[in-house]
VMD Tcl script that draws the C-alpha trace (Angstrom):
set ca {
  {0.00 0.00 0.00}
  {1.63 3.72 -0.80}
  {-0.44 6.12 0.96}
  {-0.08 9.34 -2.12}
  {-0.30 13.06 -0.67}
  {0.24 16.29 -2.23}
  {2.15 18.56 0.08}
  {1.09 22.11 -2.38}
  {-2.73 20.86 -2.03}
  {-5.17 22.89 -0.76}
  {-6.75 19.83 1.06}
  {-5.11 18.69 4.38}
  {-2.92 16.37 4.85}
  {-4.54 14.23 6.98}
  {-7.58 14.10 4.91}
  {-5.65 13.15 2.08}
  {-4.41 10.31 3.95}
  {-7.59 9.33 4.80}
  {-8.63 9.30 0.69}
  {-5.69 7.43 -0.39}
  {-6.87 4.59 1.99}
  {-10.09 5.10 0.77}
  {-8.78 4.99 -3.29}
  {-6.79 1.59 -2.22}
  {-9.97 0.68 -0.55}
  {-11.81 1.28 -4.14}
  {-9.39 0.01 -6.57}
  {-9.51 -3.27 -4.40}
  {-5.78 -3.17 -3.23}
  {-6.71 -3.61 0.62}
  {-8.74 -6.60 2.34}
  {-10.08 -7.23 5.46}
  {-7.35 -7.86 8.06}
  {-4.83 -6.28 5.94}
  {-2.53 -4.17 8.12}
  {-1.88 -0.41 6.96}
  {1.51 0.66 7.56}
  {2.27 2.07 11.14}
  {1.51 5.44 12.06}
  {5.58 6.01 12.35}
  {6.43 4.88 9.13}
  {3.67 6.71 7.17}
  {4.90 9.84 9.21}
  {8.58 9.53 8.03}
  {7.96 8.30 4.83}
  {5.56 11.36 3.73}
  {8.18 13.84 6.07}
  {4.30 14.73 7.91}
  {3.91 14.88 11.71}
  {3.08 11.50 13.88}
  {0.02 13.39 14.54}
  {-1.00 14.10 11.22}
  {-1.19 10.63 10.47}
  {-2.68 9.23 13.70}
  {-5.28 11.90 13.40}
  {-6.32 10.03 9.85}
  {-6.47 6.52 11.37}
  {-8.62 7.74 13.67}
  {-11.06 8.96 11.18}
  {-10.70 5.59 9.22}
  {-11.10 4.27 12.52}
  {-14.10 6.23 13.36}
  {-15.61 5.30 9.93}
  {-15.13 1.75 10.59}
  {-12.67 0.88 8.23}
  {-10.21 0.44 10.24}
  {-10.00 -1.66 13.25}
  {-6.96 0.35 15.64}
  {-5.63 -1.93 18.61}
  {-2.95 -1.45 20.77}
  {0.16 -3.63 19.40}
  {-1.69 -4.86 16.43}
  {-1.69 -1.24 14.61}
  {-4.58 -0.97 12.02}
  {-5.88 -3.01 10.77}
  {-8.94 -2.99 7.44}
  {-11.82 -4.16 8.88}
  {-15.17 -5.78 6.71}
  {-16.40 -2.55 6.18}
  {-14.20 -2.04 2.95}
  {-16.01 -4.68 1.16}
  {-18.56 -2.12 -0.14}
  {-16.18 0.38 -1.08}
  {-14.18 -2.85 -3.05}
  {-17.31 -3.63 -4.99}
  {-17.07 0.17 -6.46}
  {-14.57 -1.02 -8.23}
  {-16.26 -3.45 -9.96}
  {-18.99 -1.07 -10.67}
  {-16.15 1.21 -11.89}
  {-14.26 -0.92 -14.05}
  {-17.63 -1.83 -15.77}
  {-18.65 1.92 -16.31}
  {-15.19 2.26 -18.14}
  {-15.42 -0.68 -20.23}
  {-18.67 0.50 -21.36}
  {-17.78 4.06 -21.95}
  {-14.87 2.69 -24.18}
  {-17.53 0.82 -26.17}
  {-19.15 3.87 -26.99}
  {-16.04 5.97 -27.97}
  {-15.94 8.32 -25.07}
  {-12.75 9.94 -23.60}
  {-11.04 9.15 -20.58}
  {-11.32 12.90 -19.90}
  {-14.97 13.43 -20.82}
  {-15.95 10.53 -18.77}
  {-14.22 12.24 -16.03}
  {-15.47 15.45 -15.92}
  {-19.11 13.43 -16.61}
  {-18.77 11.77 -13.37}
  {-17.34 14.69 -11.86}
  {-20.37 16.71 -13.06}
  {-22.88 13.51 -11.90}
  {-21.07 13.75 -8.22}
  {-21.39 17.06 -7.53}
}
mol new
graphics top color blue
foreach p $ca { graphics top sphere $p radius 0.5 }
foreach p [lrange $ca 0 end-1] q [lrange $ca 1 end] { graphics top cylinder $p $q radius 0.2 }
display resetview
């Protein structure tokens, strides 16, 4: 798992932490009982504060994605099932908007446009 952030972002740093998990989550790349990386680690390897990051986990946590014990660090809990399934659902919208001809871009800003 690589936990992405973008330091010149507008969007704080723990937040982005928590999306990156939830992208993973998404694309399929985490499972339950998979172990994210330790609070520590995340902190040094992004150059962020301890803080920052425990402050994310404990949103994941606090969302139920993540189960946060004592020793055992975090750990994915059931919960990102539904988010895995997206990417099904995902993969299937892009195989059909290739069928019809439509850019990766247009598609983009479509579902941008549908989310908002």
């Amino acid at each position: 798992m690589l936990i992405r952030v973008d330091p010149t972002s507008g969007t704080p740093i723990f937040a982005q932490i928590v999306a990156s998990v939830h992208a993973d989550a998404a694309a399929g790349r985490l499972n339950p009982g998979d172990r994210l990386p330790s609070a520590r680690d995340v902190a040094g390897a992004l150059g962020v504060n301890l803080h920052t990051v425990l402050r994310a986990y404990q949103e994941l946590r606090d969302e139920g994605l993540v189960d946060m014990r004592r020793g055992r660090g975090a750990v994915v809990t059931e919960a990102v099932e539904p988010l895995a399934h997206l990417h099904h659902d995902i993969a299937a919208l892009v195989a059909r908007a290739r069928t019809l001809g439509l850019a990766a871009d247009t598609l983009a800003a479509l579902v941008k446009e549908t989310y908002r």
